[in-house]
C-alpha positions as CSV (number, residue, x, y, z in Angstrom):
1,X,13.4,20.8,-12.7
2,X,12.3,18.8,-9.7
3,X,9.3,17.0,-8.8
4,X,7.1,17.5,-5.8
5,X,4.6,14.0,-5.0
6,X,3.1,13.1,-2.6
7,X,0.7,9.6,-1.7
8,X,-3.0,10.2,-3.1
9,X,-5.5,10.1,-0.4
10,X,-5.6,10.7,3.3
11,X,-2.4,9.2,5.4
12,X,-3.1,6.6,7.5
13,X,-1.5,4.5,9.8
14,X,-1.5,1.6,7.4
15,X,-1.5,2.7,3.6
16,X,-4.3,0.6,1.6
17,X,-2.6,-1.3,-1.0
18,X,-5.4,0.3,-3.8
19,X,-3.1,3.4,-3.2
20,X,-0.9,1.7,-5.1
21,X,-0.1,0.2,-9.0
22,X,-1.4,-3.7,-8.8
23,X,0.8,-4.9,-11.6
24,X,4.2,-3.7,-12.5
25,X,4.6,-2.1,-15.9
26,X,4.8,-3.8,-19.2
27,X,7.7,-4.6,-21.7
28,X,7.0,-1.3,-23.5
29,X,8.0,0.9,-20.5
30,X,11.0,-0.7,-19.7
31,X,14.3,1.0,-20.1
32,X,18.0,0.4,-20.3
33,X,18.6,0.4,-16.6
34,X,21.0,3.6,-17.4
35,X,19.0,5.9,-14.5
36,X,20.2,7.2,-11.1
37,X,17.4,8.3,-8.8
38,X,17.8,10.6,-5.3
39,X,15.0,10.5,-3.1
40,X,14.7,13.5,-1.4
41,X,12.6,12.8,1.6
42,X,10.9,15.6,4.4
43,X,11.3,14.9,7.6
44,X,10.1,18.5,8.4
45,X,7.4,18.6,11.7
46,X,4.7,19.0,9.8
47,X,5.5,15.9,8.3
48,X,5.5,13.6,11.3
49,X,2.0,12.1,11.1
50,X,2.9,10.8,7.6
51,X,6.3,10.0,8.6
52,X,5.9,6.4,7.9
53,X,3.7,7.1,4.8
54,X,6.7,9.0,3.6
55,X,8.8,5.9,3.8
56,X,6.7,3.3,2.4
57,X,6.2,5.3,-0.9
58,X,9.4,5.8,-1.2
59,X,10.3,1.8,-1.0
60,X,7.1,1.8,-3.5
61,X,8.8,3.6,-6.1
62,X,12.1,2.1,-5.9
63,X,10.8,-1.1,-5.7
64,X,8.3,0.4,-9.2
65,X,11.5,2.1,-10.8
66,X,13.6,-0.9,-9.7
67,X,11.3,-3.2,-11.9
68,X,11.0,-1.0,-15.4
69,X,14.6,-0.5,-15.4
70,X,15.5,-4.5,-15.0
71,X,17.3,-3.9,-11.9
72,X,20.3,-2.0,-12.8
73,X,18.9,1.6,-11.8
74,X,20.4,2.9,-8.3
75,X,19.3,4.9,-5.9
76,X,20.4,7.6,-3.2
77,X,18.4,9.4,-0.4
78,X,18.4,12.4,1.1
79,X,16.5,13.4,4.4
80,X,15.7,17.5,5.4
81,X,14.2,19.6,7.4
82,X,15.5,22.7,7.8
83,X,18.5,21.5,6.8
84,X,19.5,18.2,4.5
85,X,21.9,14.9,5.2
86,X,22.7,12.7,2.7
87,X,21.7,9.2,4.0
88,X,22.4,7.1,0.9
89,X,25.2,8.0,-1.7
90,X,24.0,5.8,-4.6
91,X,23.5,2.4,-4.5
92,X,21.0,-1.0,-5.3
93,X,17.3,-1.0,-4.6
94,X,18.2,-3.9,-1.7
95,X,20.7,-1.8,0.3
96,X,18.6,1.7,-0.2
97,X,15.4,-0.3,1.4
98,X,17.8,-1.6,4.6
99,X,19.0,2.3,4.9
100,X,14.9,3.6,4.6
101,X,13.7,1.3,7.2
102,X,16.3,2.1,9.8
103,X,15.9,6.2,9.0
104,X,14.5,8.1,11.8
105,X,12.1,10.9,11.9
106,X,14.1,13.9,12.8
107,X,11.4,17.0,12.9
108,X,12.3,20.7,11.7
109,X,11.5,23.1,9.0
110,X,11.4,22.6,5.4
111,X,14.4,23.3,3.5
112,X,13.6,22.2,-0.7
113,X,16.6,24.1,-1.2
114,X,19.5,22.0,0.7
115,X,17.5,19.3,-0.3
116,X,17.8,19.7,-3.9
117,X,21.0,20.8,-3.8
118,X,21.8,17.2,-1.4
119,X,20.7,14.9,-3.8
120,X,22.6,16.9,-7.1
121,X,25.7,16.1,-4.6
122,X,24.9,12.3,-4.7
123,X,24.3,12.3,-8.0
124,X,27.1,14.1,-9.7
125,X,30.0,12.5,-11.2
126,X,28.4,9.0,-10.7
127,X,29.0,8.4,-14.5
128,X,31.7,5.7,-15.6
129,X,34.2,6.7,-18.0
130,X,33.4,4.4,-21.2
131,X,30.1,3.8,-20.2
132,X,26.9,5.0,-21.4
133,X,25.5,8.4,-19.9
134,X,22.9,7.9,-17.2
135,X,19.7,10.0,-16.7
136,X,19.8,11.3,-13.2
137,X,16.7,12.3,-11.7
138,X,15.1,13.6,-8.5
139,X,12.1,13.1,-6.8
140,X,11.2,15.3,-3.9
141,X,8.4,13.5,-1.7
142,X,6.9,16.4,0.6
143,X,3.6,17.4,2.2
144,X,4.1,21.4,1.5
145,X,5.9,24.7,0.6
146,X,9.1,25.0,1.7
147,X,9.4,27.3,5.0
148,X,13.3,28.0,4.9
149,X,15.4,29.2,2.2
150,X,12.6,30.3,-0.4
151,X,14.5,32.1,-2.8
152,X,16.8,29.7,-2.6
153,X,14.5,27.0,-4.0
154,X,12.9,29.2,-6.3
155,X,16.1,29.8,-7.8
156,X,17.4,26.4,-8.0
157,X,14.1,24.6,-9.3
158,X,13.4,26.7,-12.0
159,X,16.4,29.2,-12.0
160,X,15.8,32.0,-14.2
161,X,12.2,30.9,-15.5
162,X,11.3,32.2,-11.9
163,X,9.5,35.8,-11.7
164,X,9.0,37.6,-8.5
């Protein structure tokens, strides 16, 4: 199943750091490291005045995920509209940030669907022979429903749990 998130309060041009965690998480929350994370990002138009917001929580939760799993989780990112790119394939926390901060708003409806389906692409067959199975999760950072492909994303987020 995915997750939808999105900042808490109003967007602004320059997000209030009591938006954010003050202290990074204790010992007890650490884990093994053995995670791969896609960020699936909307870049739809209705997205545009949080464009940057969209960004900087994004970097927030790498930078978050980067610390409780000692600095061995990596990272991919996908941007969409109505359609998706992959703008990251997996890497490090260091290299994803470099990629975020150069990625340009591109406008367009809102496709969950290609998205979803996006960041599964970076995310499959990224395990090692011989080494230990890694949790692969996506987080979908998005200011709404999608408007393109519905069924689609119905069908791919909770497949058939999903009632018409």
């Amino acid at each position: 199943k995915a997750l939808s998130t999105a900042p808490s309060g109003q967007p602004s041009e320059n997000p209030s750091s009591s938006d954010w965690p003050t202290s990074s998480p204790g010992p007890s929350t650490r884990c093994s490291g053995d995670v791969n994370v896609c960020f699936a990002l909307d870049a739809s138009e209705m997205s545009f005045p949080g464009w940057d917001q969209i960004i900087y929580y994004a970097k927030r939760l790498i930078a978050e995920l980067d610390v409780v799993t000692n600095g061995a989780g990596e990272y991919s990112a996908v941007e969409f509209n109505a359609t998706a790119a992959i703008v990251s394939d997996l890497t490090d926390k260091r290299t994803l940030d470099l990629i975020l901060d150069n990625l340009a708003y591109v406008g367009g409806g809102t496709n969950h669907h290609d998205a979803l389906n996006k960041c599964q692409d970076t995310l499959i067959g990224a395990n090692v022979a011989g080494q230990p199975e890694r949790v692969r999760i996506i987080i979908l950072i998005t200011d709404g429903l999608p408007t393109v492909n519905l069924n689609g994303t119905a069908n791919r987020t909770c497949g058939s749990e999903c009632r018409n």
